[in-house]
Residue frames relative to the residue before (quaternion, step in Angstrom):
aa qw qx qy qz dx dy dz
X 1.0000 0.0000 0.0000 0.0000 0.00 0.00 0.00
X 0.7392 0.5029 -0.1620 0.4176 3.30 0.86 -1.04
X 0.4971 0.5249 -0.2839 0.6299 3.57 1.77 -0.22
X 0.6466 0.5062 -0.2709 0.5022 3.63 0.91 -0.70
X 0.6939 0.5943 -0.2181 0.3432 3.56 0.68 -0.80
X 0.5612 0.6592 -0.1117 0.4879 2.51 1.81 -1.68
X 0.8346 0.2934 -0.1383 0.4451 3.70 0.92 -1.19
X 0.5951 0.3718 -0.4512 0.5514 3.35 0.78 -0.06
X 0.3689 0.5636 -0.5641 0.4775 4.41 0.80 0.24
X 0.7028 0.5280 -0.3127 0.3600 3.37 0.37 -1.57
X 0.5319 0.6026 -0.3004 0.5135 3.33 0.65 -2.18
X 0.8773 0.3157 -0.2127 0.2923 3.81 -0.27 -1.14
X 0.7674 0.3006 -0.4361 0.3614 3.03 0.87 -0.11
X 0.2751 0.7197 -0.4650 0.4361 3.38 1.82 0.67
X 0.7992 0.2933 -0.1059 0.5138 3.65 0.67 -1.11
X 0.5070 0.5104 -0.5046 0.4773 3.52 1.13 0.76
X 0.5841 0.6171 -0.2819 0.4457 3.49 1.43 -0.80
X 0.7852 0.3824 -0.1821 0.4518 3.30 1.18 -0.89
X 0.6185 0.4404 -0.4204 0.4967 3.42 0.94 -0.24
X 0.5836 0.4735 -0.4670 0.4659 3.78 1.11 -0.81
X 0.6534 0.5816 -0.3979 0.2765 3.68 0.08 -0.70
X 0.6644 0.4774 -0.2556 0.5151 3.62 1.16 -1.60
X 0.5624 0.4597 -0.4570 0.5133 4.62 0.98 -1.03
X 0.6955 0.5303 -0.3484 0.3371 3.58 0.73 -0.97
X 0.7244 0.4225 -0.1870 0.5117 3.77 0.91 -0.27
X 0.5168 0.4085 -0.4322 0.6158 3.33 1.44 -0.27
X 0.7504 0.4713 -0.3749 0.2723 3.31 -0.12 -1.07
X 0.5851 0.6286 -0.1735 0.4821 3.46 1.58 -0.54
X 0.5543 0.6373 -0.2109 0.4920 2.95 1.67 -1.05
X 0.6857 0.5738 -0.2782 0.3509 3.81 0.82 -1.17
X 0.6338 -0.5235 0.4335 0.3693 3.59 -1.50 0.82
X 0.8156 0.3691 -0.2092 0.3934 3.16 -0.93 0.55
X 0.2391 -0.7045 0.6593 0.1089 4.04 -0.87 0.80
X 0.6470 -0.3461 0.5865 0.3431 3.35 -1.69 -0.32
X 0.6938 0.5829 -0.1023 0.4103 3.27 0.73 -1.15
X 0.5108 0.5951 -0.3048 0.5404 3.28 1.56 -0.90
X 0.7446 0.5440 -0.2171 0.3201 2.73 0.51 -2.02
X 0.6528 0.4295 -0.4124 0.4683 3.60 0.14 -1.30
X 0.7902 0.4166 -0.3362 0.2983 3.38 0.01 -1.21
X 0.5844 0.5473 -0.4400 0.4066 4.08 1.11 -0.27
X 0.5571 0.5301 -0.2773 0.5760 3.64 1.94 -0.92
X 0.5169 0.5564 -0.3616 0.5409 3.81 0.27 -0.29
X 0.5652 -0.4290 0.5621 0.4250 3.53 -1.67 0.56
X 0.4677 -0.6583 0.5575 0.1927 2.51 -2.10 0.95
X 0.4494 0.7830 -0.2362 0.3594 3.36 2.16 -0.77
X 0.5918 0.6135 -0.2070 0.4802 3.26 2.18 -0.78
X 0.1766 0.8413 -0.5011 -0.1001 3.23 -1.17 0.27
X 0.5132 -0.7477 0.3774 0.1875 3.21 -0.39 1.63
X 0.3971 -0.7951 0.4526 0.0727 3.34 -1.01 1.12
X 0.6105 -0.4806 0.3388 0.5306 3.69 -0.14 0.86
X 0.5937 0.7357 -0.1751 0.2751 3.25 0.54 -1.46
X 0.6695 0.4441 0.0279 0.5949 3.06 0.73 -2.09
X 0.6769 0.5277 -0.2800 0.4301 3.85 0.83 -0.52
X 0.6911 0.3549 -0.3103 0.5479 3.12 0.77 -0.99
X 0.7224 0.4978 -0.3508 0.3274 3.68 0.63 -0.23
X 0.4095 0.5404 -0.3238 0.6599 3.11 1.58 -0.14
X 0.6011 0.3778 -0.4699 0.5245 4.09 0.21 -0.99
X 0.7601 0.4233 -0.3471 0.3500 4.32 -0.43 -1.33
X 0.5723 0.5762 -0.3707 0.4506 3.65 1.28 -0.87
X 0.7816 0.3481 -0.1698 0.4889 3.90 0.76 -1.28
X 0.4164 -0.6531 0.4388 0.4555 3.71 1.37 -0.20
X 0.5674 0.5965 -0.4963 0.2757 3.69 0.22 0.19
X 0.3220 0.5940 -0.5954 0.4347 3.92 0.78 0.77
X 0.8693 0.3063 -0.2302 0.3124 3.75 0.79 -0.22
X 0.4433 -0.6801 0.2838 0.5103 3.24 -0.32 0.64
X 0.7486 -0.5069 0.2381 0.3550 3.72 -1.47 0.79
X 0.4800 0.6723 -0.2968 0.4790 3.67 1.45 -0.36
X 0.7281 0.3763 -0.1812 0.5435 3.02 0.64 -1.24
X 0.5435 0.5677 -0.3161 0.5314 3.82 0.74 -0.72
X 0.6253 0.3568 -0.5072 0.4737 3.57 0.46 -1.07
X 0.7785 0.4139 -0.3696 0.2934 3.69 -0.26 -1.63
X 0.4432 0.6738 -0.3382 0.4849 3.75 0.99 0.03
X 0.7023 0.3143 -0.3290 0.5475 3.82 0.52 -1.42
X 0.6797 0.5945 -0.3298 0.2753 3.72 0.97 -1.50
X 0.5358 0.6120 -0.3002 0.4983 3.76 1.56 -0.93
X 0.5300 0.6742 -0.3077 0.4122 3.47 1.22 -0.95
X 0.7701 0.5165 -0.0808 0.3657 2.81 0.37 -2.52
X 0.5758 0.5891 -0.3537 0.4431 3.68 1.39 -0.63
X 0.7811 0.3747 -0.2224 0.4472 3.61 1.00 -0.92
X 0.6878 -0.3733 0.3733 0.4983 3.77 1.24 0.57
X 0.8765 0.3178 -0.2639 0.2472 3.56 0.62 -0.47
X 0.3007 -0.8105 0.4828 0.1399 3.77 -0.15 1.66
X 0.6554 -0.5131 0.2919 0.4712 4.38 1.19 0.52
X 0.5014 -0.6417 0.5125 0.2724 2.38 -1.55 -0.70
X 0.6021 -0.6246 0.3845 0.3155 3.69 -0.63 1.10
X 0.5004 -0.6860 0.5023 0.1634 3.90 -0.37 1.26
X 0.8801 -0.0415 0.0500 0.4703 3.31 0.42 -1.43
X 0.6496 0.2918 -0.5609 0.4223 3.34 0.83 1.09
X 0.5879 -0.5725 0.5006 0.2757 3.81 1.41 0.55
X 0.8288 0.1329 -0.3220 0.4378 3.67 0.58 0.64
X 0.7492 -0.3899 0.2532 0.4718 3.30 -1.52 0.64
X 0.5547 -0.6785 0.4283 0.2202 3.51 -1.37 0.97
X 0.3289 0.7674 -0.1538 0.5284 2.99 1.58 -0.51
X 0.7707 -0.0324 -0.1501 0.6184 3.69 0.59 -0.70
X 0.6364 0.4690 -0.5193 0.3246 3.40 0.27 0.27
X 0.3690 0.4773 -0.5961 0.5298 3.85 1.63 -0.02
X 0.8114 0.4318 -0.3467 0.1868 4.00 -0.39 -1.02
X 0.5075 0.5942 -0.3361 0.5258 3.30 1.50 -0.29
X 0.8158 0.2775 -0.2796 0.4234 3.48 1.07 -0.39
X 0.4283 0.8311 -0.2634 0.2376 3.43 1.38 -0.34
X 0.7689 0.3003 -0.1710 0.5379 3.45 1.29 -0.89
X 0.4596 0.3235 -0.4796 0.6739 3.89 1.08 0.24
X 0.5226 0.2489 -0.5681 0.5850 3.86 -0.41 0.65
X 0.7528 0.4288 -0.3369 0.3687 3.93 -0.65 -1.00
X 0.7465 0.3379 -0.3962 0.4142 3.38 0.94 -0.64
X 0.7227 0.3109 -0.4719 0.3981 3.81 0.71 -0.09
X 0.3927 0.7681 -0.4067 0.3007 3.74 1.06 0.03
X 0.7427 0.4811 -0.0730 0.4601 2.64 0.95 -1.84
X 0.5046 0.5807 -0.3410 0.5402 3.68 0.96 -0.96
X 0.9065 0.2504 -0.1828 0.2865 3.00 -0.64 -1.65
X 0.5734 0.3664 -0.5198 0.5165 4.06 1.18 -0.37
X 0.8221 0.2760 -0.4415 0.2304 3.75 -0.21 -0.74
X 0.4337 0.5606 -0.5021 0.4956 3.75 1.43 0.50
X 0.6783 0.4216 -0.3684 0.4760 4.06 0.86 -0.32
X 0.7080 0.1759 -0.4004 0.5546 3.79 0.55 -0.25
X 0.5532 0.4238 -0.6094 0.3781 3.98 -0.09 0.46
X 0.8609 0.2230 -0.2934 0.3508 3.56 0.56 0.05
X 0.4743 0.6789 -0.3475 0.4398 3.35 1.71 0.09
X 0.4646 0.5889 -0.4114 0.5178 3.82 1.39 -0.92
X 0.8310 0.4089 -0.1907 0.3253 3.47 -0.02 -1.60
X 0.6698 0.3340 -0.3480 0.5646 3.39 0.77 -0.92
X 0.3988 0.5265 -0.5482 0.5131 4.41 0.54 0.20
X 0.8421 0.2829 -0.1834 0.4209 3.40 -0.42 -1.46
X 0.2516 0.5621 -0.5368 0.5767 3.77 1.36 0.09
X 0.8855 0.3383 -0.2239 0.2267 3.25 -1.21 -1.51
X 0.5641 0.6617 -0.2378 0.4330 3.09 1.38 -1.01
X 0.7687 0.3029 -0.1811 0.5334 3.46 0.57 -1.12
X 0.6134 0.6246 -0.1823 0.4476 3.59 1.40 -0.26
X 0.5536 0.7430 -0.3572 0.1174 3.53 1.78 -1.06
X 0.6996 0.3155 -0.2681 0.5824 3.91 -0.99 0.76
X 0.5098 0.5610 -0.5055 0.4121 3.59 0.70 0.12
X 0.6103 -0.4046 0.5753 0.3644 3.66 -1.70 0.78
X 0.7144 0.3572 -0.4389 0.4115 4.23 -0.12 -0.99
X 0.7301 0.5590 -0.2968 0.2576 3.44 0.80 -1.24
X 0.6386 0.6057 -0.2798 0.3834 3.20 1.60 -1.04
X 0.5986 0.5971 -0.2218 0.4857 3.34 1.90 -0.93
X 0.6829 0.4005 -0.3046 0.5296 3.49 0.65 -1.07
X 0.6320 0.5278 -0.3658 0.4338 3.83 0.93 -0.78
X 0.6156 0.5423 -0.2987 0.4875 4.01 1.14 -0.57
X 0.7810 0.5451 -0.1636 0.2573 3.05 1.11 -0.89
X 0.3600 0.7230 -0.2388 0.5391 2.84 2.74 -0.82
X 0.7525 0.5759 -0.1684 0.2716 3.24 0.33 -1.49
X 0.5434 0.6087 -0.2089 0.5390 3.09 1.42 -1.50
X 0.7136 0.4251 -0.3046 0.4661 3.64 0.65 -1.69
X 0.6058 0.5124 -0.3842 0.4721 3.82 0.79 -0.81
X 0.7081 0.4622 -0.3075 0.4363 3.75 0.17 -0.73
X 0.6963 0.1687 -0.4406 0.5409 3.78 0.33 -0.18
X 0.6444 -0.6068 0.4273 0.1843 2.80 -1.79 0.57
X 0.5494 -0.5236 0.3993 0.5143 4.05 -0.58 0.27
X 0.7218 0.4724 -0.3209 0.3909 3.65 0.25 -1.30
X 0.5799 0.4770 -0.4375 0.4948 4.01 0.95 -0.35
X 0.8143 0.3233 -0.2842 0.3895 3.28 0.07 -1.17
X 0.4510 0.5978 -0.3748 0.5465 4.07 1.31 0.06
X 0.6091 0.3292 -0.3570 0.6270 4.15 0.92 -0.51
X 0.7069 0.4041 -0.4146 0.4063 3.75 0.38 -0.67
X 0.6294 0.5229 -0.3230 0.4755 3.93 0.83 -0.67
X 0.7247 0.2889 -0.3972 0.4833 3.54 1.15 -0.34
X 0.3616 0.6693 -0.5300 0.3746 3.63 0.63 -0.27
X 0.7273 0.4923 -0.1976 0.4354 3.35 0.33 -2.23
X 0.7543 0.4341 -0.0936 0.4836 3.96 0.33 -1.85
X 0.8038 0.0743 -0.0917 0.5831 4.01 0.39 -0.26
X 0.5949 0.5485 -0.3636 0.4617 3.92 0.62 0.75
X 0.8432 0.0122 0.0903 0.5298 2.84 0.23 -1.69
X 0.6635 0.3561 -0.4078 0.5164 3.13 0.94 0.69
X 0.3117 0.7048 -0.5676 0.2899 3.75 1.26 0.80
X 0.6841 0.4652 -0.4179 0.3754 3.10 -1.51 1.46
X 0.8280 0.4499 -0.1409 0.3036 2.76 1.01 -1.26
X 0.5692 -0.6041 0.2452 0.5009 3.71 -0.65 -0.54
X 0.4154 0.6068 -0.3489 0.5809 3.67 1.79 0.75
X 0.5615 0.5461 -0.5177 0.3441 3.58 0.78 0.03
X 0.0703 0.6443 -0.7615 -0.0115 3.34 -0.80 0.64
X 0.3784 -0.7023 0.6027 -0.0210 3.36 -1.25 1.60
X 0.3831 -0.7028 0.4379 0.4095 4.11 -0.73 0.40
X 0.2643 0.6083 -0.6180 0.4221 3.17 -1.52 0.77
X 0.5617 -0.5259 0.6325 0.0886 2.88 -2.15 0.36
X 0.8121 0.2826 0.0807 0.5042 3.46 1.21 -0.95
X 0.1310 -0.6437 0.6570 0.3699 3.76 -0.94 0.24
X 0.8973 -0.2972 0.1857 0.2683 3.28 -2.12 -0.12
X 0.7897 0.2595 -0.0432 0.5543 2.47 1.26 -1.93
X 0.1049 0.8273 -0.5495 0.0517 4.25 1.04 0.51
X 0.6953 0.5295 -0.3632 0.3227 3.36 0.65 -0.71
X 0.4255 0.7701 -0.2790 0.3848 3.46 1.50 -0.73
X 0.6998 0.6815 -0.0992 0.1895 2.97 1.11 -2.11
X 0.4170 -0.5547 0.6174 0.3704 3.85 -0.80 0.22
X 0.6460 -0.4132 0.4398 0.4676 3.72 -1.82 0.65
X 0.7844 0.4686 -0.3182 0.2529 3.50 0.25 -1.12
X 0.6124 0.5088 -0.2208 0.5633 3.18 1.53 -0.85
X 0.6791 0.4176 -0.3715 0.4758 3.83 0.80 -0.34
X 0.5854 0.4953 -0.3695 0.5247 3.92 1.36 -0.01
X 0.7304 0.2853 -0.4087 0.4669 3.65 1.01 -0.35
X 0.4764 0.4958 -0.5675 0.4529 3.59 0.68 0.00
X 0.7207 0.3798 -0.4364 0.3818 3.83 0.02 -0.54
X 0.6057 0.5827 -0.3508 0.4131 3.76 1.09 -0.82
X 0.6386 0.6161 -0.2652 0.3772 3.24 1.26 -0.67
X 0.6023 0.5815 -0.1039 0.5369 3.11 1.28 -1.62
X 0.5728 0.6631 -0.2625 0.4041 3.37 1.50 -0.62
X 0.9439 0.1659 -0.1678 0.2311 3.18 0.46 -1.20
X 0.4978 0.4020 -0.6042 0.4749 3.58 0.34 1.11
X 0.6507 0.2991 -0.6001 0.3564 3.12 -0.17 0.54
X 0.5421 0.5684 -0.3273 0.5253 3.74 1.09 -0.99
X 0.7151 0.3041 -0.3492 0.5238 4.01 0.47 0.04
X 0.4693 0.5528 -0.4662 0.5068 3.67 1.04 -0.65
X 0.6546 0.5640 -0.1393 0.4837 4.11 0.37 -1.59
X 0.7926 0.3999 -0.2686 0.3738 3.79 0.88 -0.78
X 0.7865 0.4461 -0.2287 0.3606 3.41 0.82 -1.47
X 0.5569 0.6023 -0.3277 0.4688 3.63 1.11 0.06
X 0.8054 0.1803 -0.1778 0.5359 3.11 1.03 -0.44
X 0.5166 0.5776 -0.4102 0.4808 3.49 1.26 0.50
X 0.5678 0.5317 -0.3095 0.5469 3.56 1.61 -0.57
X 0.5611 0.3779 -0.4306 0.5974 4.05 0.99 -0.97
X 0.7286 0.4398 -0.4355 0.2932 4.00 -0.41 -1.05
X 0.7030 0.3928 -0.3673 0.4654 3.63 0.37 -0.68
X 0.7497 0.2620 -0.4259 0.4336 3.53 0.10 -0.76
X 0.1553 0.7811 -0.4682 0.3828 4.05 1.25 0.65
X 0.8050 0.3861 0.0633 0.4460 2.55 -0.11 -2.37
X 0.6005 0.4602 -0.3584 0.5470 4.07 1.05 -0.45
X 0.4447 0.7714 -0.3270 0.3165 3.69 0.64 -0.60
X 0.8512 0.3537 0.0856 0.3782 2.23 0.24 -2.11
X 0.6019 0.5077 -0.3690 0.4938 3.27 1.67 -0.77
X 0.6330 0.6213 -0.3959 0.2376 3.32 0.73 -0.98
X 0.7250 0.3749 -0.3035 0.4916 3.57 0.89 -0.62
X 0.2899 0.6987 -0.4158 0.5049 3.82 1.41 0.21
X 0.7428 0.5782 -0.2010 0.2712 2.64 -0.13 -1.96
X 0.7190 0.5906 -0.1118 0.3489 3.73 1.32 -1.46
X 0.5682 0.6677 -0.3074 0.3699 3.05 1.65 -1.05
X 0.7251 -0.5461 0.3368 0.2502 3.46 -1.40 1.10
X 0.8438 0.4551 -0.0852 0.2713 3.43 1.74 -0.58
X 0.3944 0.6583 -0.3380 0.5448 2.00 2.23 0.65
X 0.3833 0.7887 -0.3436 0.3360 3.06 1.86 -1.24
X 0.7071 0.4811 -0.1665 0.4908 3.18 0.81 -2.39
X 0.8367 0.2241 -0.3852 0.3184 3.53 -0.26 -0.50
X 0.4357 0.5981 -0.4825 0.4687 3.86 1.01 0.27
X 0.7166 0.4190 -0.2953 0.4730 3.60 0.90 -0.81
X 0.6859 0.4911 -0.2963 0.4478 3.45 0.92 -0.53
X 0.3161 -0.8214 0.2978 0.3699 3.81 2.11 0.11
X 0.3731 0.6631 -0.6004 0.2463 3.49 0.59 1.33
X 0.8397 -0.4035 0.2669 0.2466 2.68 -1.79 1.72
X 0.7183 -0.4907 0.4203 0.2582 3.84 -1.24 1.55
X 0.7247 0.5670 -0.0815 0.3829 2.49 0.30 -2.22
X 0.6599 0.5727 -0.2551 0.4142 3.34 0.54 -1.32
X 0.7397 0.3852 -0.1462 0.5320 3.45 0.26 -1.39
X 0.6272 0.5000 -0.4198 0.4246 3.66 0.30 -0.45
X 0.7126 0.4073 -0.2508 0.5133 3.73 0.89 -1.07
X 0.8867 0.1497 -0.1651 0.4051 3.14 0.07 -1.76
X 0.6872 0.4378 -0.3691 0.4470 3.69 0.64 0.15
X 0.7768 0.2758 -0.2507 0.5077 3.65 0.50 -0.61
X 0.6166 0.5371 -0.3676 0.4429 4.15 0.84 -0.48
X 0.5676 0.5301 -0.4232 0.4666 3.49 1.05 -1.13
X 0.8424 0.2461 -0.2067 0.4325 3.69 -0.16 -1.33
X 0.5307 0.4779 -0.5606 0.4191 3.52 0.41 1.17
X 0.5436 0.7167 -0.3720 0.2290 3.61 1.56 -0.57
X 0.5077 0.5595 -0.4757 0.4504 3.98 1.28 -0.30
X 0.7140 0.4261 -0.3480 0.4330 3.89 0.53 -0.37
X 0.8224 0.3978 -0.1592 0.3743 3.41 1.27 -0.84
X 0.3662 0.6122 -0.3792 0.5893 2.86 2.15 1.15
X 0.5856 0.5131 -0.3504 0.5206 3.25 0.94 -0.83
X 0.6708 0.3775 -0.3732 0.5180 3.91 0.20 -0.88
X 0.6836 0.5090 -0.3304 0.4056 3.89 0.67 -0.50
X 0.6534 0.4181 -0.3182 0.5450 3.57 1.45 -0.39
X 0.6365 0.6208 -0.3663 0.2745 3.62 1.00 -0.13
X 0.4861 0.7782 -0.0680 0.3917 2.74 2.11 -1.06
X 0.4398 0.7215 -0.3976 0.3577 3.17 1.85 -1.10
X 0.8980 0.1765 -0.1688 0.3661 3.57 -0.10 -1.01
X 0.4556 0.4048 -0.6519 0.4512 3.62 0.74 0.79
X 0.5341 0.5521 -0.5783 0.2748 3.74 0.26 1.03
X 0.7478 0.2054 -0.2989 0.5562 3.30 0.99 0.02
X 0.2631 0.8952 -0.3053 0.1901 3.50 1.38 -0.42
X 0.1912 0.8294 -0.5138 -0.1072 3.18 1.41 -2.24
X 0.4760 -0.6318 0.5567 0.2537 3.86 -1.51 0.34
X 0.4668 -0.6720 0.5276 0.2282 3.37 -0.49 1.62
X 0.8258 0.3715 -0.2311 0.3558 3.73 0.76 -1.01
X 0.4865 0.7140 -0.1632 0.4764 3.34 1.56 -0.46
X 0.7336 0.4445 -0.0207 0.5136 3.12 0.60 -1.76
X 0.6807 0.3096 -0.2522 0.6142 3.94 1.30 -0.19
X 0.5127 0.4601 -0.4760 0.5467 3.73 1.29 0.31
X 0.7602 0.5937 -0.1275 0.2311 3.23 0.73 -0.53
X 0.0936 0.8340 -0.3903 -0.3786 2.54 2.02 -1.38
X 0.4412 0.5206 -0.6839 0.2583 3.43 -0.13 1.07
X 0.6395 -0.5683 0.5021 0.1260 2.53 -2.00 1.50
X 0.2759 0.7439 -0.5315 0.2968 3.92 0.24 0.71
X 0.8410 -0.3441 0.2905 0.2998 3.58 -1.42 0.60
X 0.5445 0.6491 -0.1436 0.5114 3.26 1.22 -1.33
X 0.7814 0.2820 -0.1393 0.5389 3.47 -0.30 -1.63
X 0.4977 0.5911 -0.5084 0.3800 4.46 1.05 -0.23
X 0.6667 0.6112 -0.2669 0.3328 2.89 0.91 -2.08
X 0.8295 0.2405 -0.1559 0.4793 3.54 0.77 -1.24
X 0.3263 0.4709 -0.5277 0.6271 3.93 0.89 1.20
X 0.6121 0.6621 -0.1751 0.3954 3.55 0.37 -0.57
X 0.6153 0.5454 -0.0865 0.5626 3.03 0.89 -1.77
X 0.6545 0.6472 -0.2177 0.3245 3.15 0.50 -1.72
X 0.8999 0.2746 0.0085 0.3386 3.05 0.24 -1.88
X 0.3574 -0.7772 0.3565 0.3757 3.09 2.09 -0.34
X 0.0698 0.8278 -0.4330 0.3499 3.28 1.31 1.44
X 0.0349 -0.8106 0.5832 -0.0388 3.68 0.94 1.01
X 0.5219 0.4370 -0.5353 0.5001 4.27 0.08 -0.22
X 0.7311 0.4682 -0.2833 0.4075 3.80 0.30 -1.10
X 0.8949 0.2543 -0.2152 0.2969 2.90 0.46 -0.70
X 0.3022 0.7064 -0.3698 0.5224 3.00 2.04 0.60
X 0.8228 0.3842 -0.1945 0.3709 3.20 0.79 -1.18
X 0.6302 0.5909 -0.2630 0.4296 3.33 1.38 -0.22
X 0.6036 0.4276 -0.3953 0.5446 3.03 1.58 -0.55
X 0.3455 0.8787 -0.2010 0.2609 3.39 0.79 -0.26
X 0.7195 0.3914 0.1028 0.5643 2.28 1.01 -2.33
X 0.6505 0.4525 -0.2654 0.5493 3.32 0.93 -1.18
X 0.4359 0.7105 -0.2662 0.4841 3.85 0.67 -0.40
X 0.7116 0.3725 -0.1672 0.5717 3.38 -0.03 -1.64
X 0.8049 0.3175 -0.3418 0.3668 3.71 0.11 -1.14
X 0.6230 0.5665 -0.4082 0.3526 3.29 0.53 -0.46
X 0.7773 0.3035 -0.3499 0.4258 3.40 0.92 -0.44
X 0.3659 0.6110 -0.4186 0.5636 3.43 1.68 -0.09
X 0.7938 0.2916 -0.3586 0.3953 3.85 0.43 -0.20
X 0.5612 0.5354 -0.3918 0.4949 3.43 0.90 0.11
X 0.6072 0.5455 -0.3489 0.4604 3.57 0.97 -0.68
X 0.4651 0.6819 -0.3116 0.4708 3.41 1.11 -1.40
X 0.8135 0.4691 -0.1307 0.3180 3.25 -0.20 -1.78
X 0.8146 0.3627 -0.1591 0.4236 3.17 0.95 -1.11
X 0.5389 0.5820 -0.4003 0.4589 3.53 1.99 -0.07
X 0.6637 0.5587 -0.2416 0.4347 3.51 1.55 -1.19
X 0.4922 0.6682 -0.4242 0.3624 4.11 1.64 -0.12
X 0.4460 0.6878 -0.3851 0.4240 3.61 2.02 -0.83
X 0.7986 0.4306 -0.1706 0.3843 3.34 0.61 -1.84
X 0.7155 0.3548 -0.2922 0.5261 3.95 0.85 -0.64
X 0.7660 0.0736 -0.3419 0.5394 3.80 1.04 0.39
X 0.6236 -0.4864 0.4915 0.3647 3.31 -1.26 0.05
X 0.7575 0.4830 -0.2444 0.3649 3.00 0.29 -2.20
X 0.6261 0.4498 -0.3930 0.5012 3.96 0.83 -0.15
X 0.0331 -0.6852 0.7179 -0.1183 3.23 -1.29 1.61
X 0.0961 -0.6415 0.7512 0.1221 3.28 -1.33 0.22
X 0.2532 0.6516 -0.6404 0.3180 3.91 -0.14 0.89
């Protein structure tokens, strides 16, 4: 096991090197500099002096070509340090932590609110297949799977900050009300719970519709095996067989979907997260974009990077523990 670990570490940081290198040339690749920018925001009455340019180019790193720049940020990245933010002017470093836990809090919500109800309603349908409820609840998945998050987020605000403005049901986008600071703890946790849920349902029903009909899948071809046969004939409890016989030996696939998941925890929804105005990972990435904040967006891919292959590893150390027959010796 420990020889295994050892090489797929390696393997990864082989393919972290490459995937950072190619975001690092695209991103280098795009119209526009940092430098552009400031100066299109800046009086127009100004004019920058050759001078003043090239100091501005050595200040943003762009006197070098983007190659060279990469092996620069990557020398950096060796000593702990991920730069400095372009356009908010501070280490990148805190501006990942300022955004890290409004990502975590709809991340976290909305995946462990999608497998606590995606298991059951699967093993529902399963034990239920060809049934009138199942066919309904199974139509109804689909439907939820087919519109997109960002439609049914414009329709939830319309409904929640439109036509309900005034009342005590508005719930307005953001992270926060006006007056939060004012607030008691208890009252500054339900303003955020509040603020929580449309986006934290936008984030759920799309992937609660893929996870259950997941988790049915997989039972369905379970379900067939000769040993179940045996323990229906032998008159053990539905209930019984559905969980502990047929759920257990579906759990090497439904680890894998559980290691993929890793990085929509900090990920957040670039499109979501700016319907929303919440300040989360997501809405950085695309501020970022904007301004042509390369440290940021180095570091996010980074970040997003690191987990993704941290979740495949995960997944594929944790196939030992939910089967025997898987060894890595």
């Amino acid at each position: 096991m420990l020889t295994y670990v050892i090489r797929r570490l390696l393997v990864g940081i082989v393919t972290l090197i490459l995937i950072t290198f190619t975001v690092y040339g695209l991103i280098r690749s795009m119209p526009g500099t940092p430098l552009t920018l400031d100066t299109a925001e800046s009086d127009p009455s100004r004019r920058i002096s050759k001078e003043d340019r090239k100091r501005l180019e050595k200040i943003y790193g762009l006197d070098k070509p983007w190659y060279q720049a990469y092996f620069i940020w990557l020398k950096n990245l060796s000593k702990g340090d991920l730069g400095r933010s372009f356009h908010e002017k501070k280490p990148v470093s805190h501006v990942l932590r300022q955004r890290i836990f409004p990502t975590l809090l709809l991340s976290v919500s909305s995946l462990g609110l999608a497998f606590l109800l995606a298991v059951p309603m699967g093993l529902y349908s399963t034990a239920r297949s060809g049934k009138t409820d199942e066919r309904g609840m199974t139509l109804l998945l689909f439907i939820m799977y087919a519109v997109p998050s960002y439609v049914t987020a414009l329709l939830l605000l319309n409904v929640f900050y439109v036509t309900l403005e005034g009342t005590a049901w508005q719930l307005k986008p953001g992270m926060f009300s006006e007056n939060y600071d004012q607030l008691s703890l208890a009252g500054k946790v339900w303003d955020v719970l509040k603020h929580m849920l449309l986006p934290v349902i936008c984030l759920t029903y799309g992937s609660l519709a893929y996870d259950s009909r997941f988790v049915k899948a997989n039972m369905a071809e379970v379900v067939r095996q000769d040993y179940i046969r045996t323990a229906r004939a032998k008159g053990v409890h539905p209930l019984k067989i559905l969980v502990w016989h047929a759920f257990r030996n579906t759990l090497i696939p439904f680890v894998t979907l559980l290691g993929m998941t890793l990085p929509a925890l900090l990920g957040g929804s670039v499109i979501l997260e700016s319907i929303f105005n919440w300040p989360g990972m997501g809405q950085l990435y695309f501020e970022a974009l904007i301004f042509r904040d390369y440290p940021v967006m180095m570091a996010e891919t980074l970040m997003f990077s690191v987990l993704t292959l941290a979740g495949t590893l995960v997944a594929d150390i944790l196939y030992a523990f939910v089967d025997p027959r898987v060894t890595y010796k």
